[in-house]
C-alpha positions in Angstrom: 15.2 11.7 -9.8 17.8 13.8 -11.3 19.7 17.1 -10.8 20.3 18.8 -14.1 22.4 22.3 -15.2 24.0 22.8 -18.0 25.8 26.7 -18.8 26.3 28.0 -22.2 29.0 30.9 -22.9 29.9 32.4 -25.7 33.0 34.2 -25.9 35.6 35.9 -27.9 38.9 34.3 -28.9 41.5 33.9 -25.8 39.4 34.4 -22.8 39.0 31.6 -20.7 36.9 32.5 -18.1 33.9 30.3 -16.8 30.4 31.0 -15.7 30.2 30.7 -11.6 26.8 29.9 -12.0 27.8 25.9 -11.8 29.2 26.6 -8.5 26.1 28.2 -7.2 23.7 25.9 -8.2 25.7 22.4 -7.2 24.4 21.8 -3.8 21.1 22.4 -4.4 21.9 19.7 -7.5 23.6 17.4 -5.3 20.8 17.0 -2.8 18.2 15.9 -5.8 20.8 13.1 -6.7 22.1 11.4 -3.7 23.5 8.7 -5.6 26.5 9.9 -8.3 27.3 13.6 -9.9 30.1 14.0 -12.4 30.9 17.1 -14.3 31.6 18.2 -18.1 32.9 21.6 -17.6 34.2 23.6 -20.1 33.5 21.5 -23.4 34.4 23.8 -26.7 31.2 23.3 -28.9 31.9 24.9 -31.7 35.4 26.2 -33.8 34.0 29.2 -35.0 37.4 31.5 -35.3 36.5 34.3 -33.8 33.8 33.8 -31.3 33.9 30.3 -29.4 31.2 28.8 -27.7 31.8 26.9 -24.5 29.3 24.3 -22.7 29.5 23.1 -18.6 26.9 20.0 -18.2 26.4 18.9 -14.4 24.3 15.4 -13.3 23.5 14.0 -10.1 21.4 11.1 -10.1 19.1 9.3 -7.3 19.1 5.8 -8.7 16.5 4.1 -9.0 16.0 1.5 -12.0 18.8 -0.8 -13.8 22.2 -0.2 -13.5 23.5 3.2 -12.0 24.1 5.6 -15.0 26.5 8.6 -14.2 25.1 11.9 -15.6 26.0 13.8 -17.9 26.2 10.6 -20.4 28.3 11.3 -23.3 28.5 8.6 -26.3 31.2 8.1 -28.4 30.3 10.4 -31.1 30.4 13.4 -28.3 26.5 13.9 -27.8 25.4 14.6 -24.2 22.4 13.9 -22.2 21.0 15.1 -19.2 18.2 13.5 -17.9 15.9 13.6 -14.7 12.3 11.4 -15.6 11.1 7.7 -16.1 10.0 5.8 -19.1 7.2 4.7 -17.8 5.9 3.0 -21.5 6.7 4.3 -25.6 10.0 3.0 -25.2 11.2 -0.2 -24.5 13.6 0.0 -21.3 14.5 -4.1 -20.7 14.4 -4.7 -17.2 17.7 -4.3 -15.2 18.4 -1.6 -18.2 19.0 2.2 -17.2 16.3 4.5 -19.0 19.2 7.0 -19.6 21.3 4.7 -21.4 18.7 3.3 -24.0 17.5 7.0 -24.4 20.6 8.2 -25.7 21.3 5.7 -28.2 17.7 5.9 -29.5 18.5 9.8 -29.9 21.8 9.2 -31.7 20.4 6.7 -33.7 17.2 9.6 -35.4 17.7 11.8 -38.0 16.5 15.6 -38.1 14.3 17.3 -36.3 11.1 15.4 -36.9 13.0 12.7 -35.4 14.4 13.2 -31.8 10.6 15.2 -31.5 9.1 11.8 -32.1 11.0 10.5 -29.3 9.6 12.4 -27.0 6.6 12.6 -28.1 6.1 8.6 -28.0 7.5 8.7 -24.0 4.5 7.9 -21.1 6.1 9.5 -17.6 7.5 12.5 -16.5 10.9 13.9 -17.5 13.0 17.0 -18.3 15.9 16.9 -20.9 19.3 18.4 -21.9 20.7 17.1 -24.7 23.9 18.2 -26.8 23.4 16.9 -30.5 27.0 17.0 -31.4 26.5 16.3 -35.2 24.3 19.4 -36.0 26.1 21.5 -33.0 22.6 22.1 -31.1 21.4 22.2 -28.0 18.0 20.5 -27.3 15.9 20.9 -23.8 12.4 20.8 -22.6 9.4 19.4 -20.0 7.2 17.0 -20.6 3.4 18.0 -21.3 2.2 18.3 -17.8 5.4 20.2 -16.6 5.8 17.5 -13.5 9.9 17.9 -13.5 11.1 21.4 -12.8 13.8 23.0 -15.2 14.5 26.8 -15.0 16.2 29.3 -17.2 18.3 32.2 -16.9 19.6 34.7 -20.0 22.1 37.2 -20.2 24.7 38.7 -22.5 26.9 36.2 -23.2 25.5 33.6 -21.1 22.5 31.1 -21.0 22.2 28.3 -18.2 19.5 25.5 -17.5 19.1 24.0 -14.1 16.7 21.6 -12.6 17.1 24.0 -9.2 18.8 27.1 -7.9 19.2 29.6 -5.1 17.7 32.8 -4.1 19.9 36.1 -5.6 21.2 38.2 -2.9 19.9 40.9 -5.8 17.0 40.8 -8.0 18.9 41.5 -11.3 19.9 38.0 -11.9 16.4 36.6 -12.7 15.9 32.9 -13.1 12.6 31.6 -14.8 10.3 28.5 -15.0 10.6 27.1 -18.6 7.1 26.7 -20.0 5.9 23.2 -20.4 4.4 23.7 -23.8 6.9 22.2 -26.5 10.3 21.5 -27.0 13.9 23.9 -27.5 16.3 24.4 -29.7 19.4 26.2 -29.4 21.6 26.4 -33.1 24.7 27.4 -31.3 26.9 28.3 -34.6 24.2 31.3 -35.1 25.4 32.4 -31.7 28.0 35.2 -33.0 29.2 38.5 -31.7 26.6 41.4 -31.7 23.8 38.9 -32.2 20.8 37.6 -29.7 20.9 34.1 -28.4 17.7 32.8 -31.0 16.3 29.2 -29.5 13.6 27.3 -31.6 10.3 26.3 -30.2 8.4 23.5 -31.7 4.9 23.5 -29.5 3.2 20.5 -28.4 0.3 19.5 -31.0 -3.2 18.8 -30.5 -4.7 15.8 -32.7 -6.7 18.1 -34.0 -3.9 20.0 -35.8 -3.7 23.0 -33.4 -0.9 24.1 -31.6 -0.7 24.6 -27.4 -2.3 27.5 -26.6 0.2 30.4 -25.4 -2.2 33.1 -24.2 -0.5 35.8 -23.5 3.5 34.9 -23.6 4.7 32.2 -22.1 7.9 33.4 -22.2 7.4 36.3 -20.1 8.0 36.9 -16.4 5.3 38.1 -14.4 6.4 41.9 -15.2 6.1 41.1 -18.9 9.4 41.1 -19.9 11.9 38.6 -21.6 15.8 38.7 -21.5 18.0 40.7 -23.5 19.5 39.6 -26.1 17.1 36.5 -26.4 14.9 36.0 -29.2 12.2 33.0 -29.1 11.1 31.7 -32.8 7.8 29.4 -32.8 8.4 26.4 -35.3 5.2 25.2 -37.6 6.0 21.8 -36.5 6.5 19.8 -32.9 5.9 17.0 -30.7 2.0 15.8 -31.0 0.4 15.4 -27.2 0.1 12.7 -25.2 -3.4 13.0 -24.1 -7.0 12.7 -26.3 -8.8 16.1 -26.5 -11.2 17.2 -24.2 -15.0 16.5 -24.3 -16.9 19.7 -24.6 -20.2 18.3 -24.8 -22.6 19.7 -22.6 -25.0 17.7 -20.6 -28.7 17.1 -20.9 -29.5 19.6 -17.8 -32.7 17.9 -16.9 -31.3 14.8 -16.8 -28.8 16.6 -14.3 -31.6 17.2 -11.5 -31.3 15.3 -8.1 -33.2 12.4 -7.7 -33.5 10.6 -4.6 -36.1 8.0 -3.1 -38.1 10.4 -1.5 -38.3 14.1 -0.6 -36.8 12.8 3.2 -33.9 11.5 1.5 -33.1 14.5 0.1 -33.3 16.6 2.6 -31.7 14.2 5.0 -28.5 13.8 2.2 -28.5 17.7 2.2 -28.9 18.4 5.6 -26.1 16.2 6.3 -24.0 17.0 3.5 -24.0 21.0 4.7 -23.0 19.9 8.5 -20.1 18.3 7.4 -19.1 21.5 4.9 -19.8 23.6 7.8 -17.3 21.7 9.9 -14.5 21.8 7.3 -11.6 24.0 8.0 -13.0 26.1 4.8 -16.8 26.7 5.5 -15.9 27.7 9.3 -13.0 29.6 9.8 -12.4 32.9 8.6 -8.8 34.3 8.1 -8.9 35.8 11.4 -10.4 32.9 13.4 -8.0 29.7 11.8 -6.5 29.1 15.0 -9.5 29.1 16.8 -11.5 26.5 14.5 -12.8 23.6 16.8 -11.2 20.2 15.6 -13.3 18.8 18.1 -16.4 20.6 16.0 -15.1 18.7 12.7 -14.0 15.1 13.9 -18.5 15.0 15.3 -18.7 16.4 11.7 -17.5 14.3 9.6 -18.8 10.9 12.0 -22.1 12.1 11.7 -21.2 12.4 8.0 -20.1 8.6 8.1 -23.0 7.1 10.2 -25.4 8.6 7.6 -26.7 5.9 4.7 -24.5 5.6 1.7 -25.3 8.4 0.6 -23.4 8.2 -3.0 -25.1 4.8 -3.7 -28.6 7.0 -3.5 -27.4 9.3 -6.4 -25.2 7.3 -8.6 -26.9 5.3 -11.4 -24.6 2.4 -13.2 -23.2 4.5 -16.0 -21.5 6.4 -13.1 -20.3 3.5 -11.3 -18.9 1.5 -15.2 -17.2 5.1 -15.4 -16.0 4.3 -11.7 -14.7 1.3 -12.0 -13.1 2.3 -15.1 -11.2 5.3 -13.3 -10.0 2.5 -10.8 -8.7 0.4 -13.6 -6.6 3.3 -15.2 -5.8 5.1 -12.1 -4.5 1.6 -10.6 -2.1 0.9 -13.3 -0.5 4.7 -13.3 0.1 3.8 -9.5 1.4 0.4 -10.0 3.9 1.9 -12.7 5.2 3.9 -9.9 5.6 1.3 -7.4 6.0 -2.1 -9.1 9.5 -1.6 -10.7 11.4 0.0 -7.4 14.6 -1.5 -6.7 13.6 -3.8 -3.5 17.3 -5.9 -3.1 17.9 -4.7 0.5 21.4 -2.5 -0.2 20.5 -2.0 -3.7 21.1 1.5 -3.5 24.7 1.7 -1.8 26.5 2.7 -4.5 27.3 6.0 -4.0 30.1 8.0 -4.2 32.7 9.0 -1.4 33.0 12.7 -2.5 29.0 12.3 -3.1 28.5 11.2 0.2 30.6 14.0 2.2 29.0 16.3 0.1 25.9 15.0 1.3 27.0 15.0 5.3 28.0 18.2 4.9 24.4 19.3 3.6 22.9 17.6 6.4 24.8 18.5 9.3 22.8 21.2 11.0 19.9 19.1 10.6 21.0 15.9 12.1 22.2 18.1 15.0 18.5 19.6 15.1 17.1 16.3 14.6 19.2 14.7 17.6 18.1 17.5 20.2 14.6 17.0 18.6 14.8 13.0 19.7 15.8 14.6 23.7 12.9 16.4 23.7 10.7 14.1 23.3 12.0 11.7 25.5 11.8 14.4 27.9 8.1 14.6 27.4 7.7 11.3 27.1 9.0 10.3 31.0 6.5 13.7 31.6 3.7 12.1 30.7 2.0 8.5 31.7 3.7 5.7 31.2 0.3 3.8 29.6 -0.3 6.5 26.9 -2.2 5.8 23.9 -0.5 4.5 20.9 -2.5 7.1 18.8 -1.0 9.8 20.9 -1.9 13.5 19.4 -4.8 14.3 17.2 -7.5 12.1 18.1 -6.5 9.9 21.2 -10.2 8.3 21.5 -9.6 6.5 18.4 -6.9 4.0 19.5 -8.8 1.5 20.4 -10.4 1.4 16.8 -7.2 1.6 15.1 -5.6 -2.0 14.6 -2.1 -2.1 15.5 -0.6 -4.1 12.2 2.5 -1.6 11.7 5.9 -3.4 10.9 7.4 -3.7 14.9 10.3 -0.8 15.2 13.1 -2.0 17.0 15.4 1.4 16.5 13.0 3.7 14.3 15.3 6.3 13.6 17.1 6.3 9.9 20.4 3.9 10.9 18.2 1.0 11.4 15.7 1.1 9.0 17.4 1.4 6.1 15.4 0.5 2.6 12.1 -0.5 5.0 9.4 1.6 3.2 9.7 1.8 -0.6 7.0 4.1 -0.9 5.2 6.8 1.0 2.1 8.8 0.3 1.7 12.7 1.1 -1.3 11.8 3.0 -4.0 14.2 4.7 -6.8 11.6 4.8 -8.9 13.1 2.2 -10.4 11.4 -0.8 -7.4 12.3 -3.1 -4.8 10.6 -0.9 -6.5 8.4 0.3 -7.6 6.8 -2.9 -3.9 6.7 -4.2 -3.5 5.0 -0.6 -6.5 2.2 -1.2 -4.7 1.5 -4.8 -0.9 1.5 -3.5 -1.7 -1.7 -1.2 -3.1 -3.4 -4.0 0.4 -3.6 -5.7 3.0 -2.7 -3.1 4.7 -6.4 -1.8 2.4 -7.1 1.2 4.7 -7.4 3.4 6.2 -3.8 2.8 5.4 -1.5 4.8 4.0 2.2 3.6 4.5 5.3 5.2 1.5 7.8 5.6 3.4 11.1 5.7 0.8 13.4 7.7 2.2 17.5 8.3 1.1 19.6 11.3 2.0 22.9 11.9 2.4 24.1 15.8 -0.6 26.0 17.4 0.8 27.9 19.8 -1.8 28.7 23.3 -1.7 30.9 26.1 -1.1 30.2 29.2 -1.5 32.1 32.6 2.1 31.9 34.4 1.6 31.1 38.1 2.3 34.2 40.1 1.4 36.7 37.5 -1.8 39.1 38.2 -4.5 38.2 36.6 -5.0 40.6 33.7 -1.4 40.7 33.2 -1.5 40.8 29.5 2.3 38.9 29.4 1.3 35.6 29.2 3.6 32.2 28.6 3.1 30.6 25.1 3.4 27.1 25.6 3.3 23.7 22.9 1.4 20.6 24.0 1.2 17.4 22.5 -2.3 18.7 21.2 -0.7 22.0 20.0 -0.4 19.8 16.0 -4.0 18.5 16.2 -5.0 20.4 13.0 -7.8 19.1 10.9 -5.6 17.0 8.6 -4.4 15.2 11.4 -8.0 14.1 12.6 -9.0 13.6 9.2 -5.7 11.7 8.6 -6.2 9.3 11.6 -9.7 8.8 10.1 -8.1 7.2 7.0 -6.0 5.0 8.9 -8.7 3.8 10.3 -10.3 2.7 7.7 -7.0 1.8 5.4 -6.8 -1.0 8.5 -10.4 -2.0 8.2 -9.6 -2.7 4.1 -6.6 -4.0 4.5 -5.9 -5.7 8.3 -2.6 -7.1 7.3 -0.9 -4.5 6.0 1.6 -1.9 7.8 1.1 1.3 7.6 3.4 3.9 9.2 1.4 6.9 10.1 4.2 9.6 9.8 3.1 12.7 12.3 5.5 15.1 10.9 5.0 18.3 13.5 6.7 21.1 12.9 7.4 24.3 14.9 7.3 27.6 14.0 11.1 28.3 15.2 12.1 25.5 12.7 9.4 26.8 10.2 11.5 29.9 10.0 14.9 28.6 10.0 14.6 25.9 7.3 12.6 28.5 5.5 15.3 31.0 5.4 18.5 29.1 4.8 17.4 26.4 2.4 13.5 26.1 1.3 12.9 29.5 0.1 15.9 28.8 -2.7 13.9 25.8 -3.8 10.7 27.9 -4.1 12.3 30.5 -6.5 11.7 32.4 -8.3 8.0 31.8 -7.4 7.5 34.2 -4.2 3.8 34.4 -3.3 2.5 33.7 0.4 0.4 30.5 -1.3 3.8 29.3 -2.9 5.5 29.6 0.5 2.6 28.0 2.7 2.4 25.1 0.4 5.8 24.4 -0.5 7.0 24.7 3.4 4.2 22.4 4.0 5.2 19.9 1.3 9.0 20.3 2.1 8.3 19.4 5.7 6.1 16.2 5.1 8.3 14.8 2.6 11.3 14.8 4.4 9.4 12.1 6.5 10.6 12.6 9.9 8.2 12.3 12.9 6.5 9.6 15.3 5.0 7.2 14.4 1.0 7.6 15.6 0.6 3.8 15.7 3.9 2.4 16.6 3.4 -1.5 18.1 6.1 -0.9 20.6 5.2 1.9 23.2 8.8 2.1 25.2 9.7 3.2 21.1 6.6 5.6 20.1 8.3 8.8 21.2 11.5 8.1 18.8 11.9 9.6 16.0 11.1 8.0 12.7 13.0 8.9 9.4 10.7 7.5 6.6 13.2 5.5 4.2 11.2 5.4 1.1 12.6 7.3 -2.4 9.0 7.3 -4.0 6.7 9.5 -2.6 2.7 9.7 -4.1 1.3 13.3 -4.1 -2.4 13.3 -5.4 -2.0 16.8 -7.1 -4.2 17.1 -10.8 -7.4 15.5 -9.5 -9.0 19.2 -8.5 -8.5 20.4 -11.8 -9.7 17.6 -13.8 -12.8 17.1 -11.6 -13.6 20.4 -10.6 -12.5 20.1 -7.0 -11.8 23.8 -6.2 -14.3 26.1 -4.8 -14.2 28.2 -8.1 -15.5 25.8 -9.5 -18.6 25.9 -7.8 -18.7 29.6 -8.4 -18.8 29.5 -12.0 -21.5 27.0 -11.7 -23.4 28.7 -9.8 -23.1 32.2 -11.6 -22.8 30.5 -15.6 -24.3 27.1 -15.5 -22.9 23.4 -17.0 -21.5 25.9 -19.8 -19.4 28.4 -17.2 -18.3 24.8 -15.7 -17.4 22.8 -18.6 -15.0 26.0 -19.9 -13.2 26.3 -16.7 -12.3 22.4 -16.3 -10.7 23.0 -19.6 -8.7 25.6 -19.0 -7.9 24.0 -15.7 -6.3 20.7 -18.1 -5.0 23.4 -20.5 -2.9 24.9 -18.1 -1.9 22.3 -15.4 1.6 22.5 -16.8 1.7 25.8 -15.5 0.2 25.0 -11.8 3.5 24.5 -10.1 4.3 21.3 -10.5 8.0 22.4 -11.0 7.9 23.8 -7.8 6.8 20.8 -6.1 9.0 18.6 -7.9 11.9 20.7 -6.2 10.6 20.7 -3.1 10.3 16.7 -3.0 13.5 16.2 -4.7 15.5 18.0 -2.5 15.2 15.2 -0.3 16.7 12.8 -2.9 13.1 11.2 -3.4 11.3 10.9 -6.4 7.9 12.6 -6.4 4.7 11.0 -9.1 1.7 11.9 -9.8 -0.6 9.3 -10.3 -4.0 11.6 -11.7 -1.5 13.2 -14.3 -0.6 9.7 -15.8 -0.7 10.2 -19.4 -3.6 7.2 -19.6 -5.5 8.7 -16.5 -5.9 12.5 -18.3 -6.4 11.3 -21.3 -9.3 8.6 -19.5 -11.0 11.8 -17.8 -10.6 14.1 -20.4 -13.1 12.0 -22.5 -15.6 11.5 -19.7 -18.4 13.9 -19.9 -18.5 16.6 -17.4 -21.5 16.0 -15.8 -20.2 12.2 -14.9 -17.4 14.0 -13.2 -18.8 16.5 -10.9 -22.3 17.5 -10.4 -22.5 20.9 -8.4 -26.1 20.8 -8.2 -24.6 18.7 -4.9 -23.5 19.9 -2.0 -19.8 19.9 -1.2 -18.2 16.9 -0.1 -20.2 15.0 -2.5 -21.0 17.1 -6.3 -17.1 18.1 -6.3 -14.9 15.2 -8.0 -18.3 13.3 -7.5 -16.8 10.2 -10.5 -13.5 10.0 -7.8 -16.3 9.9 -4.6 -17.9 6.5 -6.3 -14.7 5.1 -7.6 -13.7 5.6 -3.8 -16.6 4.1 -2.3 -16.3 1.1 -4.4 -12.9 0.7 -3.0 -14.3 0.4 0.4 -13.9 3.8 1.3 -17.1 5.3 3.1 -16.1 8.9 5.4 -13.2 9.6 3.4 -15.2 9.0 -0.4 -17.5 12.1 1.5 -14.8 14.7 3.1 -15.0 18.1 1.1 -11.8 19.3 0.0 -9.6 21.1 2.4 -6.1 22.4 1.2 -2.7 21.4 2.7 -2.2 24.9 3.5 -5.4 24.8 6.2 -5.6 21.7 6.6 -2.2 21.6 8.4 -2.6 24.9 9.8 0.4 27.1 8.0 -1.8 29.4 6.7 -2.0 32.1 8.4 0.3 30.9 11.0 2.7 33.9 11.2 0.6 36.9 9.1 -3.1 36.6 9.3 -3.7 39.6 7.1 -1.7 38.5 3.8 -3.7 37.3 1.1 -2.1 34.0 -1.1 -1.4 36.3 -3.8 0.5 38.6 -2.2 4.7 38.7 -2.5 5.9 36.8 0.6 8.8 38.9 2.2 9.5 35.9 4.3 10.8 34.5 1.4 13.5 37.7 0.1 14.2 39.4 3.7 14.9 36.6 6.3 
């Protein structure tokens, strides 16, 4: 993971003056690339006489593969790259090789347009670029197809900048926007003179069938409509073909699509049973104004009754489903082994950082290593509160302890200091099907004796509590956190999966990460650093989810099943640089309740044309947003359901083979990802119904219960 900005000025002989826009941005920039940053400023670009174009290029890098690359890279004939992505396949990287290195020279080696777009084109992983073409004096820049690394832009007079990240402006004149995943840019920067508008090429990603990416209605707008001054987008006939095969749009054979069970019993057993669980999700029973009141008691006797019920998928799945399975297993199991087989596992591989990088750095982190030390007292105060024989399991679901098999690495000193390069990998894990399929196919090629980290996130539920001495009916009452105060529904669900990652896999450690967080650090890490990583997207479901994601990546917690009881109440600082997210599998599988809606109100026909657009437009679905969220915390964030080979493997399965909403939920949603989780021994988990991070750990609604996801979130502008 990178940190990329590079400022363009243009500027009239004799003034010297540079953007402060670097100087804004360069924290932010520093955090994504823990490792090295160096600094191109000022570069003269072109010797037009009169007006003179200037160029600033700033790299940080978190290193990860072959040798440590400094960015910006600059070759000897004075072309300059920035890049933040992994070369996953397409281009040959030899091992012990740096990915930044071997790109550059390919791009100096190519010739013309159609060139450098073939090289991107022919790249399998995620990546955004900045690259200075000295030879034809132009600027080149871009996403890859399924937008999964975040680059912004920002126009004005004189003036255009690209940056991987930036901060919130005190004023809302200075507007910063997402840069549409949908082709590749080109800035001629000689036909940048006086009294003209900045004109940048775009050359569209193309389907094999010959037609361009969709742009409906401007990609290049802001949400008001509007495009910068003096800016002027031209679309090329030409670009970079996709990476994915098109999507099948053949409909199904609707009464071969009808339910058939054993027996009449079994199906209304399978339905009955199927509708308690639903009605037990965080979804089904609480309303906006009852979330903090939803039983988790209620859902953990849900979702058991769910699990002591007969295999229920093995009832409804015939063998074309399970080949299809199987198949997703395959192809989803190399994307994941991509991202975890070539990390850097030399213990002090990554030492190599800087001096200046590393004060930088401290300097970052100070307030929250202060925090995080008065956090670690606190809990020791509770801790010689409580019993001295408590549970290992300790919040969520206490009962289950003596289920849950005690096979986590022992933690002689689990804070940071002395566990340094431990974990390699973590998952963003809520114990649902999604995460906890990425889970079942990490152990299969993470080192077995590596331990992985589950990073769980609960949000505080604050109760009321009578204060001795007070009249009863005194309506001032004491709000007070327990240990059960973070028992939200993706905690018991969570647990659940540990459960039965242990039974599949005895030997290995997993570090179940409770990361709780209260609502006075909510607020504070939300005003002074998260809500600049969320910008310029400012809705309440961009702030629930990114705070959410921000929080549980940064890793820091107890560990639930910690071996060594006199250490369970420390605080553990998860080590690893990769983390898994299983974001893309709703869209592809129809895995959102609207799915079900257009079902239900247009049939196989309503259903089939809204998974499309879902693919169509996952580039646009945030990823950038989460991509700064996880890198912030100088990790690398993947996506294994939008490997190039996994989208293109789903998009050519036929719709009916991956959902089938004539089901209830928790089975007809994402029903081909159900069977390829049962097959991996997965049997509550390959039947929870979707619950999103934002309930499931209980942020929603936590501070406004009358805001609606789409509203502005004045959180994010006021505090």
């Amino acid at each position: 993971m990178c940190g990329l900005c590079c400022v363009l000025s243009r500027r009239s002989a004799g003034a010297s003056q540079s953007p402060s826009i670097v100087q804004e941005v360069q924290q932010n920039i520093f955090r994504r690339g823990p490792d090295c940053h160096h600094i191109l400023q000022d570069l003269c670009l072109t010797s037009d006489p009169t007006t003179r174009h200037y160029g600033t290029f700033l790299g940080s890098v978190l290193h990860m593969r072959g040798e440590i690359t400094q960015q910006p890279c600059q070759d000897q004939w004075g072309n300059i790259l920035l890049w933040n992505g992994e070369i996953f396949d397409g281009i040959k990287v030899e091992e012990g090789h740096n990915d930044t290195s071997v790109l550059l020279q390919l791009l100096a080696a190519v010739h013309g347009e159609e060139g450098l777009l073939q090289v991107f084109q022919s790249i399998k992983g995620p990546w955004a670029f900045i690259y200075w073409q000295a030879g034809s004096k132009q600027l080149w820049f871009g996403r890859d197809y399924f937008g999964r690394r975040s680059l912004l832009w920002r126009g004005e007079t004189d003036v255009f900048a690209l940056s991987s990240v930036t901060v919130r402006p005190a004023l809302q004149d200075s507007q910063w926007q997402e840069i549409p995943a949908k082709g590749i840019f080109c800035i001629p920067m000689e036909s940048w003179v006086a009294d003209t508008p900045l004109s940048i090429k775009w050359f569209p990603w193309q389907h094999k069938n010959g037609t361009a990416h969709s742009s409906c209605p401007d990609p290049f707008a802001d949400e008001a409509g509007n495009l910068w001054t003096g800016v002027r987008i031209e679309k090329m006939d030409s670009g970079p073909r996709s990476p994915v095969l098109p999507f099948n749009c053949e409909l199904p054979d609707i009464e071969s699509q009808n339910v058939d069970l054993s027996s009449p019993t079994d199906r209304t057993s399978v339905k009955n049973g199927l509708q308690l669980a639903a009605s037990s999700s965080t979804e089904a029973s609480c309303g906006p104004g009852s979330i903090a009141r939803c039983d988790v008691n209620d859902l953990r006797k849900g979702t058991e009754k769910l699990a002591a019920m007969p295999d229920i998928l093995d009832q409804i799945v015939d063998e074309k489903l399970k080949t299809l399975a199987v198949q997703l297993i395959t192809v989803l199991g190399e994307a994941v082994k991509r991202r975890v087989f070539n990390v850097p596992r030399e213990r002090g591989s990554n030492t190599a950082k800087s001096t200046v990088q590393k004060q930088h750095v401290e300097q970052l982190d100070s307030l929250e290593n202060l925090q995080d030390r008065a956090e670690q007292l606190l809990l020791s105060d509770d801790a010689r509160g409580e019993a001295c024989a408590a549970p290992a399991v300790k919040t969520g679901c206490p009962e289950m302890s003596s289920k849950v098999e005690m096979r986590t690495a022992a933690v002689q000193d689990s804070t940071e200091e002395n566990c340094p390069e431990k974990c390699r990998v973590a998952i963003l894990f809520s114990g649902g099907v999604d995460s906890m399929v990425i889970a079942a196919l990490a152990d299969r090629f993470v080192p077995p004796e590596e331990p992985i980290d589950l990073l769980n996130v609960a949000f505080q539920q604050k109760e009321k509590q009578h204060q001795p001495g007070k009249k009863k009916g005194n309506k001032k009452q004491e709000e007070v956190v327990h240990s059960h105060s973070f028992q939200v529904p993706d905690r018991v669900t969570g647990l659940q999966g540990l459960e039965e990652l242990v039974r599949i896999n005895p030997n290995r450690h997993w570090n179940f990460v409770e990361v709780n967080v209260t609502l006075d650090e909510l607020r504070e890490r939300r005003s002074h650093h998260v809500s600049h990583l969320l910008y310029p997207l400012q809705t309440v479901l961009d702030d629930s989810i990114g705070c959410a994601i921000w929080f549980a990546a940064r890793g820091r917690g107890r560990l639930a099943n910690c071996p060594d009881k006199n250490q369970a109440n420390n605080l553990y600082s998860s080590p690893a640089k990769v983390l898994l997210v299983g974001m893309g599998a709703d869209e592809q599988l129809a895995g959102y309740s609207r799915h079900r809606s257009k079902f239900n109100s247009e049939g196989w026909k309503g259903l089939l044309e809204e998974v499309e657009m879902e693919v169509a437009r996952i580039s646009s679905r945030n990823l950038g947003r989460d991509d700064r969220i996880i890198s912030d915390h100088g990790k690398e964030s993947h996506f294994p359901f939008l490997d190039e080979d996994v989208v293109s493997f789903l998009s050519s399965v036929p719709i009916e083979c991956k959902a089938n909403l004539t089901l209830p939920r928790g089975v007809g949603e994402k029903l081909l990802l159900r069977v390829a989780a049962r097959e991996l021994g997965l049997r509550s988990a390959a039947v929870l119904p979707k619950r999103a991070i934002q309930f499931g750990s209980r942020i929603a609604k936590m501070e406004n219960t009358a805001e609606k996801a789409s509203d502005r979130c004045n959180r994010l502008t006021i505090e």
